[in-house]
N, C-alpha and C positions, 0 to 999 in steps of 0.2 A: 214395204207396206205391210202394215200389220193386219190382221182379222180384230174387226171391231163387235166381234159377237163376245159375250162373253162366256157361252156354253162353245166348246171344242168337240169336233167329231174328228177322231184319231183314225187314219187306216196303219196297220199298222203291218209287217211284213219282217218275220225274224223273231215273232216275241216270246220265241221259249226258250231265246238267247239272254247271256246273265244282263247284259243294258235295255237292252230293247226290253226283254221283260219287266225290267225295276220303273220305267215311264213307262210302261200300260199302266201295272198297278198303282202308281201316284195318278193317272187320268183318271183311274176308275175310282178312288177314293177320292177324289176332289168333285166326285157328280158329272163327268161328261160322260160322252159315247165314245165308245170305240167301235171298230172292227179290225179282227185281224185273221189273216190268211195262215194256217198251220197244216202238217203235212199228217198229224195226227192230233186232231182238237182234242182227247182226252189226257192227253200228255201237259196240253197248256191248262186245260181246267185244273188237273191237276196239282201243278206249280202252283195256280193262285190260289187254290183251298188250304193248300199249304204253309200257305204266308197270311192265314188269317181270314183270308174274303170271303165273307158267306154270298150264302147263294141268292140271296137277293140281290147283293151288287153285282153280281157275276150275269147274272138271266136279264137283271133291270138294263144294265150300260152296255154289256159287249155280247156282240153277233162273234161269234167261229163261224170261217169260211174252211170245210174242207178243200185242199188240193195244193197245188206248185208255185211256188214263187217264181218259175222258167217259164211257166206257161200263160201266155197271154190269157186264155178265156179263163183260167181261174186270179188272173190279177184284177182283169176286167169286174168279173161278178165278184169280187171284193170291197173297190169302190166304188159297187153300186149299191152293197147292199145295206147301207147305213138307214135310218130308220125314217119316215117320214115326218119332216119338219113338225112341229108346231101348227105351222099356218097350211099345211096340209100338202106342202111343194116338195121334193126334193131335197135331203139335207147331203150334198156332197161332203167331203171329207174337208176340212178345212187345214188339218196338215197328213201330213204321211212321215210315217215311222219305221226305217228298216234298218235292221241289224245284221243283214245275212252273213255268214260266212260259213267257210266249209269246214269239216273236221282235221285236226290236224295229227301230223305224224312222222315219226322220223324216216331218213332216207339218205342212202349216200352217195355220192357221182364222184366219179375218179376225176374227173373234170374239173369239176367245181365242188373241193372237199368240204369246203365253208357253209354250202348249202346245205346244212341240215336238217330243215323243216319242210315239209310238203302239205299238200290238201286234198281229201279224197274226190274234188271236185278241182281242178286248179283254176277253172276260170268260170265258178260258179258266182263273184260279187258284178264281173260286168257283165255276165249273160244276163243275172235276175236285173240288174241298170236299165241295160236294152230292153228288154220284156217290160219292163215300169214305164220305158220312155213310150214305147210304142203303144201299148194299153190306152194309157194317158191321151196321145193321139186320136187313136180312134174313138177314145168317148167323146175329148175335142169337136171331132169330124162333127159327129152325132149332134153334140149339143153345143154348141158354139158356145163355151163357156167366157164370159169377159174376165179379163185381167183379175179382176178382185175376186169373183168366183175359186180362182183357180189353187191349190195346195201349197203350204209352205212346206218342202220336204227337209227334214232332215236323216242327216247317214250318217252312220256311226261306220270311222275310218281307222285310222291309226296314226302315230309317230314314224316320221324316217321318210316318208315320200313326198317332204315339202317344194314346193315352186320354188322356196323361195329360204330363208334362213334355216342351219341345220336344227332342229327341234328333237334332236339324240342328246344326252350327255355325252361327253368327248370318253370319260369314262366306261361306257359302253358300246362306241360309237359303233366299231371296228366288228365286234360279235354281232351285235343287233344287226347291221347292216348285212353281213355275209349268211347269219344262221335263215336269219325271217325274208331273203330275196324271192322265196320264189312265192309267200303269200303276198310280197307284197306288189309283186308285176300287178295282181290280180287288184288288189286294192288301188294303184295308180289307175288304171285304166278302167273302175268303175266310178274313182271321182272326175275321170277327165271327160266319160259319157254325161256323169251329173251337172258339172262345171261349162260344159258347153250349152246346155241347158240353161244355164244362168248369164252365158256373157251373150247371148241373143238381144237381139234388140226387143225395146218393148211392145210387150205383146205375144211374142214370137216364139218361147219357150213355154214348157207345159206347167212347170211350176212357177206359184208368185215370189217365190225368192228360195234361197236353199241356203241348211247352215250345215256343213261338215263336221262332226265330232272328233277330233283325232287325241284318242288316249293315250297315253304310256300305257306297259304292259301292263294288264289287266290283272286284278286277284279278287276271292270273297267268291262266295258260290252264287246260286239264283233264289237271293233270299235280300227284298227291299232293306230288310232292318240290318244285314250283314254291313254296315258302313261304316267311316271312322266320319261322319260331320261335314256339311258343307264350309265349314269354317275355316277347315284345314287345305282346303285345295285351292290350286293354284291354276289361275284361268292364261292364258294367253292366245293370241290369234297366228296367222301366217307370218306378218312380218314382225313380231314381235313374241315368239312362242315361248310358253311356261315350260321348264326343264325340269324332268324329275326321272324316277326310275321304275315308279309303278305306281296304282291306283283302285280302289276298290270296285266294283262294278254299280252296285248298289249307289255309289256315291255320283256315278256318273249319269246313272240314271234320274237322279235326282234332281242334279245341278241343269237337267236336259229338261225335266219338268218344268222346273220354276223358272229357267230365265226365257225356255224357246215357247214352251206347250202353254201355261198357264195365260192365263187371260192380264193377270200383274205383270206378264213381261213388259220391254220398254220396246224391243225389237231392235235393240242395239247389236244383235250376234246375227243378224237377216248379212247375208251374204258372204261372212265370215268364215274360216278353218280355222275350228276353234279347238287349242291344243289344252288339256286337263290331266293334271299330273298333282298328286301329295306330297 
């Protein structure tokens, strides 16, 4: 089910991250609202002064919520605090936007030599899951929101922890899977919090549908115009995933705009693990 509004109110959750940041800045350049939760809101104004946006779009469309993406009362008064409709009601969020993930670093275990990547948080993508799930809840409780009220979320995932066909090049298969195991425990088990949320019966989860992002390895810094073109990439889902070897972030964000966020999507990608590779 799609949102038949055609103004978007984004919460968003990660956006000083290079994707999640490139979809705020296409929301806010397209006229909708945002809000988004940062651990330090001058860090994210920042970024977006940076990439052009005067401070009329900046003050006009998005609300900074200082505080944690771990902590329920600051996710809570996140998606609350979007602006007052038009018609003087409540404008809840109409999707949600999160990018989290933890920093990363190298590391070595006589164990498992292959592992060479770690995170200064290691199981910071399904703690901030559970805290969104539970937030979500309890506004629920509160305001008995119906079905079409309710958020389209999308999360930005990765390559390599599919259900279902492998979506690694065979070329890399063997590296990727041993270097990147221990970020990606953390990313399996925050789309299986998300994903469970989706295979509820109707009514019965806290979002109105949910679409997974899973990129190949990321490049390009936190800069929207750093892209090589949506022309060039290559979209696939779960059971049918696009293979590449990396992908711009800027271009991810984009392709994340225009088919999930904008009001011209079709809502063909509503429930989908959508794999995005150049």
């Amino acid at each position: 089910m799609t949102s038949t509004s055609t103004t978007r109110t984004v919460a968003f959750f990660g956006a000083t991250g290079g994707v999640a940041n490139a979809i705020l800045v296409h929301t806010l350049l397209s006229g909708h609202r945002a809000v988004a939760l940062a651990r330090t809101p001058s860090k994210l104004r920042d970024q977006l002064t940076s990439q052009g946006l005067d401070a009329a779009t900046i003050d006009g469309n998005l609300t900074i919520v200082p505080g944690n993406a771990l902590d329920v009362a600051s996710v809570k008064k996140t998606l609350l605090a979007s602006s007052p409709s038009a018609d003087g009601g409540d404008d809840f969020p109409t999707h949600i936007v999160t990018g989290l993930g933890g920093t990363p670093s190298l590391t070595f275990d006589w164990c498992h030599p292959g592992h060479i990547a770690t995170l200064d948080n290691p199981t910071i993508c399904e703690t901030a899951a559970k805290t969104l799930v539970t937030a979500l809840r309890e506004i629920h409780a509160e305001r008995s929101l119906r079905t079409s009220q309710k958020p389209l979320l999308v999360f930005v995932s990765t390559t390599g922890i599919s259900r279902g066909v492998e979506d690694v090049p065979f070329a890399m298969r063997f590296f990727y899977h041993q270097a990147l195991a221990i970020p990606h425990v953390d990313k399996r088990k925050m789309e299986d919090v998300y994903r469970s949320e989706m295979e509820k019966g109707e009514g019965e989860g806290v979002f109105r549908n949910v679409v997974g992002i899973r990129p190949t390895l990321l490049s390009g810094s936190v800069d929207y115009k750093d892209a090589k073109g949506l022309e060039g990439l290559k979209v696939g889902t779960e059971s049918k995933p696009a293979l590449g070897f990396n992908v711009k972030r800027a271009d991810v964000g984009h392709w994340v705009y225009e088919n999930v966020i904008s009001p011209n999507g079709t809502g063909k990608w509503e429930g989908e693990m959508v794999s995005l590779t150049s």
